[in-house]
N, C-alpha and C positions, 0 to 999 in steps of 0.2 A: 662305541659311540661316545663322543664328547660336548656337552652343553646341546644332544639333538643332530649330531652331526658324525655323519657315518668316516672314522678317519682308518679304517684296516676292516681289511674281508680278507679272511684266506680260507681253505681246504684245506691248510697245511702246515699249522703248528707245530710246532717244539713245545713236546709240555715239560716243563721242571718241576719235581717234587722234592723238594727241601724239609726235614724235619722243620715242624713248627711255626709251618710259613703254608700261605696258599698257594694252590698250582699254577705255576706261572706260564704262560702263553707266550713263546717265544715267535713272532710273528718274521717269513721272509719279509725284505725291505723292499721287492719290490709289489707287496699286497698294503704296503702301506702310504695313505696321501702324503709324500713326504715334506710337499708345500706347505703342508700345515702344520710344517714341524720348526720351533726356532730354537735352534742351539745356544746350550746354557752352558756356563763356566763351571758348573757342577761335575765334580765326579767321585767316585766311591770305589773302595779297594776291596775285594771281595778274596780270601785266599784262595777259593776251591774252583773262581772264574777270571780274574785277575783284574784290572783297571774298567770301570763302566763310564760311558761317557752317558750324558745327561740333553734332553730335550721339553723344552715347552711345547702345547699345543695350541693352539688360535682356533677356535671351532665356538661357532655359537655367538657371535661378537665379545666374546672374552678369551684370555689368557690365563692357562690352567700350567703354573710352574712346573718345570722338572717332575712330566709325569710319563716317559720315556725313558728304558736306556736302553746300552746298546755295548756290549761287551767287541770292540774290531777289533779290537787284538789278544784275544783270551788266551790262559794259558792252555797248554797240549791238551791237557783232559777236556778242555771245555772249548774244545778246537769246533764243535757240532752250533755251537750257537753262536759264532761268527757269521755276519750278515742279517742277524736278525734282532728284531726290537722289541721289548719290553713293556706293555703299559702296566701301569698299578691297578690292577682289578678292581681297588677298594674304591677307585677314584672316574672310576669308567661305568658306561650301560654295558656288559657284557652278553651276546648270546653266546651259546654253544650247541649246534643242531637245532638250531633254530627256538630254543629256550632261553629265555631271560635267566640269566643268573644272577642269584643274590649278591651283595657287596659281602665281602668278607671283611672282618673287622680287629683289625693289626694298629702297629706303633703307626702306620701311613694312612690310617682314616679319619 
């Protein structure tokens, strides 16, 4: 959820565990309200996943920056999370099994 507003429900994560980072929730794109999604000129070069593209969200009557990505064209190893999106947990209401989960607290909170 974003500012109260449910923007992705899935069964069906991609979780990613990164040394030193929280487990990241790679969501199908099509579990996600994509309307509520405004693409940013942002993007980030990851070497283990390759070029991510970047999204706003509009949820809530506000605009929450680049809190979306989305790796379409990842390199070979990271060919598994192609199609699917990213929010910053630190920056979201997260459940998981129906439990709230706490903000984690990284360089993104």
């Amino acid at each position: 959820m974003v500012n109260g507003e449910v923007v992705a429900e899935t069964d069906r994560p991609k979780i990613l565990f990164e040394t030193g980072l929280p487990p990241r929730y790679y969501i199908p794109r099509e579990d996600v309200r994509i309307e509520m999604l405004v693409p940013s000129e942002k993007t980030t070069q990851c070497p283990c996943k390759g070029v991510a593209s970047y999204w706003s969200v509009e949820a809530g009557g506000e605009r929450e920056e680049d809190l979306v990505w989305s790796y379409q064209d990842p390199i070979p190893e990271a060919a598994k999370m192609k199609g699917h999106l990213c929010f910053f947990n630190e920056k979201v209401d997260l459940e998981a099994d129906s439990e709230e989960q706490e903000r984690p607290q990284t360089q993104w909170s």
